[in-house]
Backbone as numpy.savetxt, mean C-alpha at the origin, in Angstrom:
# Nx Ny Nz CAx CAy CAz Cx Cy Cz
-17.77 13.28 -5.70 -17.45 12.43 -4.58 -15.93 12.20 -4.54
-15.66 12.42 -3.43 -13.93 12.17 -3.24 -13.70 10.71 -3.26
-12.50 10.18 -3.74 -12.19 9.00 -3.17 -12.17 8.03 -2.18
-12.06 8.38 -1.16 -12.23 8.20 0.17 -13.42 7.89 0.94
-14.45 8.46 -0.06 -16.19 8.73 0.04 -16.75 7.28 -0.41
-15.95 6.70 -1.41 -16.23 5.59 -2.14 -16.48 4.32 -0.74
-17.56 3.44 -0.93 -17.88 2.27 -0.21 -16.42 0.99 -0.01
-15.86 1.23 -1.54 -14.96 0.04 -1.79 -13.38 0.50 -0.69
-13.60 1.68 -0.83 -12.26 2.35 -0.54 -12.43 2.77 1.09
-13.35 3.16 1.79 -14.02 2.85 3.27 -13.74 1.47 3.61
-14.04 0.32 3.13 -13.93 -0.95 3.54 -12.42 -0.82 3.24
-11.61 -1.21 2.37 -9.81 -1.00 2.20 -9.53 -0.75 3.38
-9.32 0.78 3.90 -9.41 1.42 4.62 -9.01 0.59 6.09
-10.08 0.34 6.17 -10.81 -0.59 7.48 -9.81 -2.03 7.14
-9.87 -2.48 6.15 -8.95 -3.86 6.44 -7.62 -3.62 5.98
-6.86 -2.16 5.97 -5.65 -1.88 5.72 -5.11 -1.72 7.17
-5.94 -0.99 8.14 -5.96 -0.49 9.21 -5.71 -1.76 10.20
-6.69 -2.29 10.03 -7.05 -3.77 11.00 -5.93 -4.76 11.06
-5.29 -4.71 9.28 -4.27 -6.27 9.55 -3.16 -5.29 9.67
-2.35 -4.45 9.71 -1.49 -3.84 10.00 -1.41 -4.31 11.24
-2.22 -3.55 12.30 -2.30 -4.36 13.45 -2.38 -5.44 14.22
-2.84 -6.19 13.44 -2.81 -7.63 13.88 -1.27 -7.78 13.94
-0.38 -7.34 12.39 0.43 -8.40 12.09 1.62 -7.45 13.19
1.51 -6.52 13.38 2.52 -5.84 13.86 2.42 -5.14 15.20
1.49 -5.68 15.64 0.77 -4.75 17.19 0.78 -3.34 17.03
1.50 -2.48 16.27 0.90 -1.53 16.12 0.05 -0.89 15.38
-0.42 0.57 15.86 -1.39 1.50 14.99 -0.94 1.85 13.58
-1.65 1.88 12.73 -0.81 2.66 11.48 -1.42 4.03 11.40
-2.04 4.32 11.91 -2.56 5.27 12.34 -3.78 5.37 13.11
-3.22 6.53 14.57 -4.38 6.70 15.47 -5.53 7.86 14.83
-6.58 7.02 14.95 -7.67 7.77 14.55 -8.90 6.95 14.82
-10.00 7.99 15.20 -11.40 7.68 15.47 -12.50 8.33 14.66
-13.28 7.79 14.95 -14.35 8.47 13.70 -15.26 7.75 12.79
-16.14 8.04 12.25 -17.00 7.11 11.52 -15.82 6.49 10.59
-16.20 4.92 9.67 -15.76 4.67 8.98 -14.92 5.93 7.75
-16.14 6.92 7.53 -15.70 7.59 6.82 -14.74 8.68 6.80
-14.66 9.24 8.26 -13.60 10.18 8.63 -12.15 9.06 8.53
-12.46 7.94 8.97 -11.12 7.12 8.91 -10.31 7.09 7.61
-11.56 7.25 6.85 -10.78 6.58 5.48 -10.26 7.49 4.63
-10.62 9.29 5.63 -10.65 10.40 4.72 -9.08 10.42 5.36
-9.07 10.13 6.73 -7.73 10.53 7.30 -6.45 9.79 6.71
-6.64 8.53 6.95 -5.78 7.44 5.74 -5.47 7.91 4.67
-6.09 8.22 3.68 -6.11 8.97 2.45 -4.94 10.12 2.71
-5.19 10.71 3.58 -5.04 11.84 3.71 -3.29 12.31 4.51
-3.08 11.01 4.75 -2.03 10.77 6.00 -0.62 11.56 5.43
-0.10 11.96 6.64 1.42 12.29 5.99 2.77 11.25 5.29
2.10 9.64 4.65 3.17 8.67 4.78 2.02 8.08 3.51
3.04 7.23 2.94 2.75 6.51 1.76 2.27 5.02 1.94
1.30 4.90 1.54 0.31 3.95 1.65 -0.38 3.50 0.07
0.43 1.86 0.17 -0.44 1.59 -1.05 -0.93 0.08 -0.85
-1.75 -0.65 -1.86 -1.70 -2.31 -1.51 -2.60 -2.58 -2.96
-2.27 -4.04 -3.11 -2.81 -4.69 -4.03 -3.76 -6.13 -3.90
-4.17 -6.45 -4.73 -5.23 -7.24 -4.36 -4.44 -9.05 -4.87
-5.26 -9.95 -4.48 -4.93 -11.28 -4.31 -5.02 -11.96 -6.06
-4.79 -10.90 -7.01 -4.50 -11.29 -8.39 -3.78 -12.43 -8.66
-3.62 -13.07 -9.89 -2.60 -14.14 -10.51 -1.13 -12.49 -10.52
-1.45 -12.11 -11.11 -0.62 -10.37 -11.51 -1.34 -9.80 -10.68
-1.21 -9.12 -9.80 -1.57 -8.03 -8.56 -2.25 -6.62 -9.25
-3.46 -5.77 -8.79 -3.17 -5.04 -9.37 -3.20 -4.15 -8.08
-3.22 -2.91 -7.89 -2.99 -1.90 -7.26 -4.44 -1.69 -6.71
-5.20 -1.65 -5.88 -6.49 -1.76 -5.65 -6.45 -0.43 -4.32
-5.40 0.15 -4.07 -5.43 1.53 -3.44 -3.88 2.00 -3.51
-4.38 3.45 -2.93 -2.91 4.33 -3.14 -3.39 5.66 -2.20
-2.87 6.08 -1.04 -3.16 7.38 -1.07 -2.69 8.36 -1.72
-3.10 9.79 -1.07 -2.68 11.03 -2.18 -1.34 11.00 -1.85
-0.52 10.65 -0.58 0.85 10.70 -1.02 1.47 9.66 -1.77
0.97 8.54 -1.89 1.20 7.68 -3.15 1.09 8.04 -4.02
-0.29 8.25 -4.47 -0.38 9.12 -6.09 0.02 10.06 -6.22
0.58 10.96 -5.51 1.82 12.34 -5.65 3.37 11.75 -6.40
3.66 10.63 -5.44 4.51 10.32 -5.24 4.96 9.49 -6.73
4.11 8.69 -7.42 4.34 7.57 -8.57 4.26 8.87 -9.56
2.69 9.49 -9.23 2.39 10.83 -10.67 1.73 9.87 -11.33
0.35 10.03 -10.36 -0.73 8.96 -11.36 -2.09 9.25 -10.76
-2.95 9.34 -11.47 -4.50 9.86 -10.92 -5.01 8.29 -10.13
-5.86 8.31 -8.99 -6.09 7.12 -8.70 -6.74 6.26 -9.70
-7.48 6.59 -10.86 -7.69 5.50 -12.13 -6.50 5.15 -12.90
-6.39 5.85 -12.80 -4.79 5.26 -13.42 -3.45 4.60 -12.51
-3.26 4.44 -11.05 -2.78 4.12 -10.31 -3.17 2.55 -9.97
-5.01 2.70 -9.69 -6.01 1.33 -9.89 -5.96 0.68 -10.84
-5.54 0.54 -11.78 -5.77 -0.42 -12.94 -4.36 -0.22 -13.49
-3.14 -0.47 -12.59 -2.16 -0.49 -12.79 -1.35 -2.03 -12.25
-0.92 -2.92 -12.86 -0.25 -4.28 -11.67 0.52 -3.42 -11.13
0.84 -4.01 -9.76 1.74 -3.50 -8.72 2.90 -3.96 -9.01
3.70 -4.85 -9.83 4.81 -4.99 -10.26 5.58 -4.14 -11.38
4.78 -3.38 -11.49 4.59 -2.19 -12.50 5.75 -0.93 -11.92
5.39 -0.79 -10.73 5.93 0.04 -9.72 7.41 -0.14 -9.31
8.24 -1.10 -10.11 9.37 -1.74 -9.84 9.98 -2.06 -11.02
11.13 -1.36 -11.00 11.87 -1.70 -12.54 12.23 -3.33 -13.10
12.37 -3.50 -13.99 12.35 -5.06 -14.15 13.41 -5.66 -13.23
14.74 -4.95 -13.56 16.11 -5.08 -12.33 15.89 -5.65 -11.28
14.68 -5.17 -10.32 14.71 -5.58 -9.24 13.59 -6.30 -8.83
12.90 -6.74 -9.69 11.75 -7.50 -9.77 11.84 -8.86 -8.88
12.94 -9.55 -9.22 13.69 -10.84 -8.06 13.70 -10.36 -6.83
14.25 -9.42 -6.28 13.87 -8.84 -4.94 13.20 -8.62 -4.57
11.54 -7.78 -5.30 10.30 -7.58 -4.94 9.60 -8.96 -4.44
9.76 -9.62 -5.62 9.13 -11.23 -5.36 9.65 -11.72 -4.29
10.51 -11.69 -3.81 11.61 -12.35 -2.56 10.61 -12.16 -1.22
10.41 -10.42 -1.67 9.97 -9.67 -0.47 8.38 -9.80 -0.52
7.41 -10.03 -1.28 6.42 -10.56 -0.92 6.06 -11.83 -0.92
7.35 -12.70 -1.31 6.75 -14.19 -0.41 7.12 -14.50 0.76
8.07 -13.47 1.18 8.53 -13.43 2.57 6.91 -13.05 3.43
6.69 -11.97 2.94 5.78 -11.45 3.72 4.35 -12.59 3.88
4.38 -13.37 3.26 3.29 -14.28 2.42 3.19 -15.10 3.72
4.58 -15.81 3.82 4.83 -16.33 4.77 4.92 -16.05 6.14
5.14 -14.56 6.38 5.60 -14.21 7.95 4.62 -13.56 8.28
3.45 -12.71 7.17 2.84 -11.51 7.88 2.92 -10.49 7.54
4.55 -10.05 7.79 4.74 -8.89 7.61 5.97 -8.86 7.15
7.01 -7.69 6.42 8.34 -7.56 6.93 8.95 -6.19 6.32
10.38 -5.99 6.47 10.50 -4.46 6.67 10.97 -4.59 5.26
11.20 -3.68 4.80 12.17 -3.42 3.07 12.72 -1.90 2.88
13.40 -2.28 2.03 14.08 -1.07 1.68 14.15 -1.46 0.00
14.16 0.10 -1.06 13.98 -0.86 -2.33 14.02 0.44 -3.61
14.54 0.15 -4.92 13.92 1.11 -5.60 12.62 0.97 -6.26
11.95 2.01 -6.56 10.94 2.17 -7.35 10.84 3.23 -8.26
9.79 3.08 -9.09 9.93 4.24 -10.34 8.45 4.96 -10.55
8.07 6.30 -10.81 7.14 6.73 -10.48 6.98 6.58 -12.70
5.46 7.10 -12.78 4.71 7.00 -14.19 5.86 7.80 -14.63
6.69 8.84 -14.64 7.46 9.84 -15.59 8.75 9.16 -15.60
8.99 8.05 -14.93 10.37 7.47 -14.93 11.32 8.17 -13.63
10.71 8.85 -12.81 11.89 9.24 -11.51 11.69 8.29 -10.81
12.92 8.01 -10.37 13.65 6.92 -9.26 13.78 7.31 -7.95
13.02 6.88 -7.26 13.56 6.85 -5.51 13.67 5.89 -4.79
14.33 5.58 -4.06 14.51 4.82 -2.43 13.79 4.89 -1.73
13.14 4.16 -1.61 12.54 3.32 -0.44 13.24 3.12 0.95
12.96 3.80 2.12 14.27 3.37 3.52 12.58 3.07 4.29
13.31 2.15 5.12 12.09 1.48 6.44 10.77 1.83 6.27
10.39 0.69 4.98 9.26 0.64 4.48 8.35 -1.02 5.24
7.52 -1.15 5.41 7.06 -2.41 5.90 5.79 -2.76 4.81
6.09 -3.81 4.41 4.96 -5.01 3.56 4.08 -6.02 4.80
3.00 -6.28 4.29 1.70 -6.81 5.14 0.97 -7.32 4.36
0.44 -9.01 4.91 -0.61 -9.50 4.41 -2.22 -8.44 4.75
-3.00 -8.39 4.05 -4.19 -7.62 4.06 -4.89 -8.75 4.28
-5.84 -9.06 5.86 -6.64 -9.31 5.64 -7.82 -8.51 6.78
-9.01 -9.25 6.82 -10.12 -9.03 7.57 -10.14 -9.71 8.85
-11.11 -9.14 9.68 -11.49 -9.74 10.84 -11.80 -10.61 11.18
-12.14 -11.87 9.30 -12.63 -13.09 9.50 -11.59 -14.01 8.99
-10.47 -13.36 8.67 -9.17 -13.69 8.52 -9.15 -14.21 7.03
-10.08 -13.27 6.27 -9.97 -13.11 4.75 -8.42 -12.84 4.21
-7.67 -13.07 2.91 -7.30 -12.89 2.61 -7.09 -11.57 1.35
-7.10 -10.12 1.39 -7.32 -9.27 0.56 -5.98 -8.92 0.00
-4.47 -9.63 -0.10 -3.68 -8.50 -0.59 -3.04 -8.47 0.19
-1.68 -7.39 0.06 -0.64 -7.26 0.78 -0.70 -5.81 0.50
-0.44 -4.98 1.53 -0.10 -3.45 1.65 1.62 -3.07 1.93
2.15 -1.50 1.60 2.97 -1.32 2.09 3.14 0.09 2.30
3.99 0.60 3.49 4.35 1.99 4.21 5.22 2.33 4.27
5.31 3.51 3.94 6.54 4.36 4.25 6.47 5.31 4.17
7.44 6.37 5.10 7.50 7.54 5.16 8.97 7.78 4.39
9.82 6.98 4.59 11.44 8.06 4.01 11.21 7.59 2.91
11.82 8.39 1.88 12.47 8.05 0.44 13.26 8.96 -0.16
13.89 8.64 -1.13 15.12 9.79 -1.61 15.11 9.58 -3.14
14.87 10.67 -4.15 14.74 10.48 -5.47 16.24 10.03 -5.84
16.79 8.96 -7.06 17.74 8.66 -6.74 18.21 9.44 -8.55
């Protein structure tokens, strides 16, 4: 079974999709299709997509394959990773900055370094952070996107 196939990761999916939009009027991606084609396409997308869950310590509760390309981490090992993990200690004050901003607003844009499992460094350019929630205005987490980055 692929990832994507998974029940937990179909629902993600669906409330990664949903509050994106809410918070930002736009699509994060156009697509139709059963739950499951959605979640294969997400997965599958040309742009980096990850989010974490409503932890005391966050952990990483999705990643697509260009995420997990991108860090160099199998999705079990990506999942049971904190998401502060993903950020050198250096800039850890800025990360925090930037998700209580988002905590507060919804949404907001960033730019930032990060460090993949082997220790390579890239940039982050016009990346956007998002509260995750549901249609019943659950709280699941905060997600974030991006397409540019530059190994530094």
């Amino acid at each position: 079974m692929f990832v994507w196939q998974h029940k937990e990761v179909i629902c993600q999916s669906q409330r990664l999709l949903y509050s994106f939009e809410y918070w930002t009027g736009n699509a994060l991606l156009n697509i139709t299709g059963t739950p499951t084609e959605i979640a294969q396409a997400l997965f599958t997308a040309p742009f980096v997509l990850v989010s974490h869950g409503t932890e005391f310590d966050p952990m990483f509760n999705y990643g697509n394959q260009q995420a997990l390309t991108l860090w160099e981490f199998s999705w079990e090992e990506f999942t049971q990773m904190p998401s502060r993990k993903s950020a050198e200690q250096m800039v850890q004050q800025e990360r925090d900055r930037l998700l209580a901003e988002t905590t507060n607003q919804g949404f907001c844009h960033y730019s930032g370094i990060r460090i993949s499992k082997t220790g390579k460094r890239f940039h982050i350019e016009d990346g956007i952070i998002w509260n995750v929630i549901d249609d019943e205005n659950q709280s699941w987490g905060q997600a974030a996107v991006f397409s540019k980055y530059q190994f530094v």
